[in-house]
LODREN-844721 format. One line per 5 residues: number of its first residue (from 0); their letters; for each residue x, y, z of N, C-alpha, C, O. Coordinates in Angstrom, 1 decimal, always signed. Example, Ala and Ser with C-alpha at 12.3 -4.5 7.8 and 13.67 -1.06 7.14 Angstrom:
<rs>
0> as> +13.2 -5.7 +7.8 +12.3 -4.5 +7.8 +13.2 -3.3 +7.8 +14.2 -3.3 +8.5  +12.8 -2.2 +7.1 +13.7 -1.1 +7.1 +12.9 +0.0 +7.9 +13.4 +1.1 +8.0
</rs>
This chain:
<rs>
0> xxxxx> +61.4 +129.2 +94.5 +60.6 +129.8 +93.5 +60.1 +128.7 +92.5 +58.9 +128.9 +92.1  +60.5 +127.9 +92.2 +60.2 +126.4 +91.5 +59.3 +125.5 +91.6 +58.5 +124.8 +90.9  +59.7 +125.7 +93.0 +58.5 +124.9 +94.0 +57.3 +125.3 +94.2 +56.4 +124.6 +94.4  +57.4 +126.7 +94.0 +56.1 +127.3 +94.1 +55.7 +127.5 +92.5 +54.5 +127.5 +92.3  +56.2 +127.6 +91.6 +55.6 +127.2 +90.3 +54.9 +125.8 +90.1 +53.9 +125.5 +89.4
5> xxxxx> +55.5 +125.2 +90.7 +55.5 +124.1 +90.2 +53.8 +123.4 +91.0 +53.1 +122.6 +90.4  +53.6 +123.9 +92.9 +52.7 +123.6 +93.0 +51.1 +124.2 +92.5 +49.9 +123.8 +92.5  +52.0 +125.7 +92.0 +50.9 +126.4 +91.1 +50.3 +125.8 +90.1 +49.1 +126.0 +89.9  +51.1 +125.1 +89.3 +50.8 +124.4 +87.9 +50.2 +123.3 +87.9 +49.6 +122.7 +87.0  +50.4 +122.9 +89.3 +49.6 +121.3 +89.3 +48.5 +121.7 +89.7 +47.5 +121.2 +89.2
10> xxxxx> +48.3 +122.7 +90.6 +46.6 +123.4 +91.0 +46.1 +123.5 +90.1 +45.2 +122.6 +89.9  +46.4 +124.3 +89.2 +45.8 +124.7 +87.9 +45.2 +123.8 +87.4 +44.0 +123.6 +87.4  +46.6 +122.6 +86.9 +46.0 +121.3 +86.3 +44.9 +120.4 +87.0 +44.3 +119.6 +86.3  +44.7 +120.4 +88.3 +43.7 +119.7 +88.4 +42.7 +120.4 +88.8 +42.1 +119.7 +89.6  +42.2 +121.3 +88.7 +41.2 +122.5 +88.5 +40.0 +122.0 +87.8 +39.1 +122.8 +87.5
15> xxxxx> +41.7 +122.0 +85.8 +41.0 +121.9 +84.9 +40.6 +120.8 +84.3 +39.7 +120.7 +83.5  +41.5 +119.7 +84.9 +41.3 +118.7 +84.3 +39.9 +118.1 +84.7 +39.7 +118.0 +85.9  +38.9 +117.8 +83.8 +37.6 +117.0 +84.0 +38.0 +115.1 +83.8 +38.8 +114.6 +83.0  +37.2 +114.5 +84.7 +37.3 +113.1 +84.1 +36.5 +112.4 +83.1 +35.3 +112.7 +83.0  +37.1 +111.4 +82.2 +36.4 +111.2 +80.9 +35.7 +110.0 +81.2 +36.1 +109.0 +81.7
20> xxxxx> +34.3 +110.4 +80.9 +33.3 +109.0 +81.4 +33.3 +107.8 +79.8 +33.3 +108.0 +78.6  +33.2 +107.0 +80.2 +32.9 +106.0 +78.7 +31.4 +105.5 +79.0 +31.0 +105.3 +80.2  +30.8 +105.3 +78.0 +30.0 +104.2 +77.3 +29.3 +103.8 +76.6 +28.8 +104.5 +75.8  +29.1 +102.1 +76.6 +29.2 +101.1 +76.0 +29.4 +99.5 +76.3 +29.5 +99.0 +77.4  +29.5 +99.0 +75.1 +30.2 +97.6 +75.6 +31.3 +97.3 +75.4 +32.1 +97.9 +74.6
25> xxxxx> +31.8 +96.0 +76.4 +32.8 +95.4 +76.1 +33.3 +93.8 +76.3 +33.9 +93.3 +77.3  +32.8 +93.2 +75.2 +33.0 +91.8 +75.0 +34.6 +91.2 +75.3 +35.5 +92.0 +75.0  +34.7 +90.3 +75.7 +35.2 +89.0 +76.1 +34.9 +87.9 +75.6 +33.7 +87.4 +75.4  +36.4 +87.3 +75.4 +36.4 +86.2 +74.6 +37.0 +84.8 +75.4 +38.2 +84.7 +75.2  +36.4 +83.8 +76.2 +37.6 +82.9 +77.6 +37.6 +82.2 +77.2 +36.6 +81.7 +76.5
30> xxxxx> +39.0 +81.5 +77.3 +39.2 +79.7 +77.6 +40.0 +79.6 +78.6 +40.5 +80.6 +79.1  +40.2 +78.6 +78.8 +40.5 +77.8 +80.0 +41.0 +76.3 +79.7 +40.5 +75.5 +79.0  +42.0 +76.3 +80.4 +43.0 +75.0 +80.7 +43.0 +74.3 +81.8 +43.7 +74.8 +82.7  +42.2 +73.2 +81.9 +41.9 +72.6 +83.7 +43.5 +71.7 +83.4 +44.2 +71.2 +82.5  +43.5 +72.0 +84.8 +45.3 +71.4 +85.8 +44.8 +70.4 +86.5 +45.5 +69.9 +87.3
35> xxxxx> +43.4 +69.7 +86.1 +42.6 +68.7 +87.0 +42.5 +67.9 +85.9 +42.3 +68.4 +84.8  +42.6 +66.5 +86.0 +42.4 +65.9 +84.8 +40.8 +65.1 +85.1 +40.2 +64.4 +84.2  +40.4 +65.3 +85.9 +39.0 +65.0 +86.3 +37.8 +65.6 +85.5 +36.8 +65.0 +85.1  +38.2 +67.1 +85.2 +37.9 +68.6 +84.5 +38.5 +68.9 +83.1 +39.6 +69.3 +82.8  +37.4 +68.4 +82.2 +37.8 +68.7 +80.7 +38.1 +69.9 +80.5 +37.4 +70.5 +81.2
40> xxxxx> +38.7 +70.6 +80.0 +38.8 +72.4 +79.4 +37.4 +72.3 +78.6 +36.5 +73.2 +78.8  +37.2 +71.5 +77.9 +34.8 +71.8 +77.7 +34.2 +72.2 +78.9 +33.5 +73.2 +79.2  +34.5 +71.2 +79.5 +33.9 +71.1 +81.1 +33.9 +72.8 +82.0 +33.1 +73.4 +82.8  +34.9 +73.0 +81.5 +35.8 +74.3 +82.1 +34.8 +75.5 +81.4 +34.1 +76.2 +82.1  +35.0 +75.5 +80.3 +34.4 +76.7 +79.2 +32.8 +76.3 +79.1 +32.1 +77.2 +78.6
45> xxxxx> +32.2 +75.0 +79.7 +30.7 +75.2 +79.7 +30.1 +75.9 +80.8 +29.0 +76.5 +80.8  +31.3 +75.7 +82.1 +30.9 +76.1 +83.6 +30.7 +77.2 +83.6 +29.6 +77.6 +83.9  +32.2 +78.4 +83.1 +32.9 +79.3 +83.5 +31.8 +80.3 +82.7 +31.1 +81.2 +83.2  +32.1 +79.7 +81.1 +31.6 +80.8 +80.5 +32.6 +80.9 +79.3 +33.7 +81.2 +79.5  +32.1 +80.6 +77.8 +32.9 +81.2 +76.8 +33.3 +82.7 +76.6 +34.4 +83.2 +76.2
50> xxxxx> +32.1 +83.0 +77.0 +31.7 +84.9 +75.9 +31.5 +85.4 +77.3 +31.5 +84.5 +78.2  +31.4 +86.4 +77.6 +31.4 +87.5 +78.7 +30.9 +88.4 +77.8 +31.1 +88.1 +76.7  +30.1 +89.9 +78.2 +29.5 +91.2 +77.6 +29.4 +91.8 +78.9 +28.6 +91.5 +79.7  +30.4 +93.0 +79.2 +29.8 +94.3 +80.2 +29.5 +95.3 +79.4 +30.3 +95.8 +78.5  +28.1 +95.9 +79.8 +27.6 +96.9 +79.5 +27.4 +97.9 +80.5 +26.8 +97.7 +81.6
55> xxxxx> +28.0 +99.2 +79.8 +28.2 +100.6 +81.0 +27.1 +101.4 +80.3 +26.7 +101.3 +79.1  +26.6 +102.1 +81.2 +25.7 +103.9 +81.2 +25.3 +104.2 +81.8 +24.4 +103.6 +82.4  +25.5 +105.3 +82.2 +25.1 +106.2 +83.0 +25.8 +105.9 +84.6 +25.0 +105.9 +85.5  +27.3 +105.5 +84.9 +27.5 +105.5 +85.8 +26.9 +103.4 +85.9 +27.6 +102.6 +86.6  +26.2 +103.1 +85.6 +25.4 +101.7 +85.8 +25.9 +100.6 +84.9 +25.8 +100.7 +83.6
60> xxxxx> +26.6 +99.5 +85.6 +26.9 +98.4 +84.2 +26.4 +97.1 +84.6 +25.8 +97.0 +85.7  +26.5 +96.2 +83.6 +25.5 +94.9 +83.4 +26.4 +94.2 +83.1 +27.3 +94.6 +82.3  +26.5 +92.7 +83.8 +27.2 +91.6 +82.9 +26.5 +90.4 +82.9 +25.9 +89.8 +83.8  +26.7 +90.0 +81.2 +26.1 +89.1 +80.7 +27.2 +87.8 +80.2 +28.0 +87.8 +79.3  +26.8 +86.6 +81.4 +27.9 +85.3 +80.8 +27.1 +84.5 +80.0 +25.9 +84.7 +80.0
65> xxxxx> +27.5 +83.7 +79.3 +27.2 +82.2 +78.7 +27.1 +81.0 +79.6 +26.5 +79.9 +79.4  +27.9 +81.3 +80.9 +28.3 +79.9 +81.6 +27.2 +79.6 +82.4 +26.1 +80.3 +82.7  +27.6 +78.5 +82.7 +26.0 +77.6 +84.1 +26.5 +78.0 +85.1 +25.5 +78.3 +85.8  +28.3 +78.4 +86.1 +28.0 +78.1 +87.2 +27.0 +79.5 +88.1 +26.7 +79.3 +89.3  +26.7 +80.8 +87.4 +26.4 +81.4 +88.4 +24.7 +80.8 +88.5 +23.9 +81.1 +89.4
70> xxxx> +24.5 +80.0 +87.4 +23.4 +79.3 +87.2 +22.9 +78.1 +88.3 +21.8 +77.5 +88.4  +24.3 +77.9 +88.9 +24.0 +77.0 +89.9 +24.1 +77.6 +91.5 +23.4 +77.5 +92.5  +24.9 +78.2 +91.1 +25.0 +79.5 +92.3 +23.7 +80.5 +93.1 +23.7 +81.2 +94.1  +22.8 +80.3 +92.1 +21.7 +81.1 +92.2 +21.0 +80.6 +93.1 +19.9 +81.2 +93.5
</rs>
């Protein structure tokens, strides 16, 4: 009898439960420590990227870096 409460209750709950959409932004802040001594940590944070920005809506997001390498990548 428990069991059958119990799978009743979870029915219910996901019935009713709706999922919660977000949006907006969300910034990032990077550094980086190169293990290469070839590779300044500047070197590292001009490549990579200081700042990062994802922006969400409507199901659709955007990201915006600072860094060169997808600049080289392109």
């Amino acid at each position: 009898m428990k069991k059958t409460i119990a799978i009743l209750f979870a029915v219910i709950i996901s019935i009713t439960v709706t999922a919660q959409t977000f949006e907006g932004k969300i910034f990032y802040s990077n550094s980086y420590k190169s293990k290469t001594p070839q590779i300044t940590d500047q070197q590292l944070g001009t490549m990579m990227g200081l700042k990062q920005e994802y922006l969400y809506k409507n199901g659709n997001y955007k990201t915006v870096a600072n860094g060169t390498m997808v600049q080289w990548l392109v």
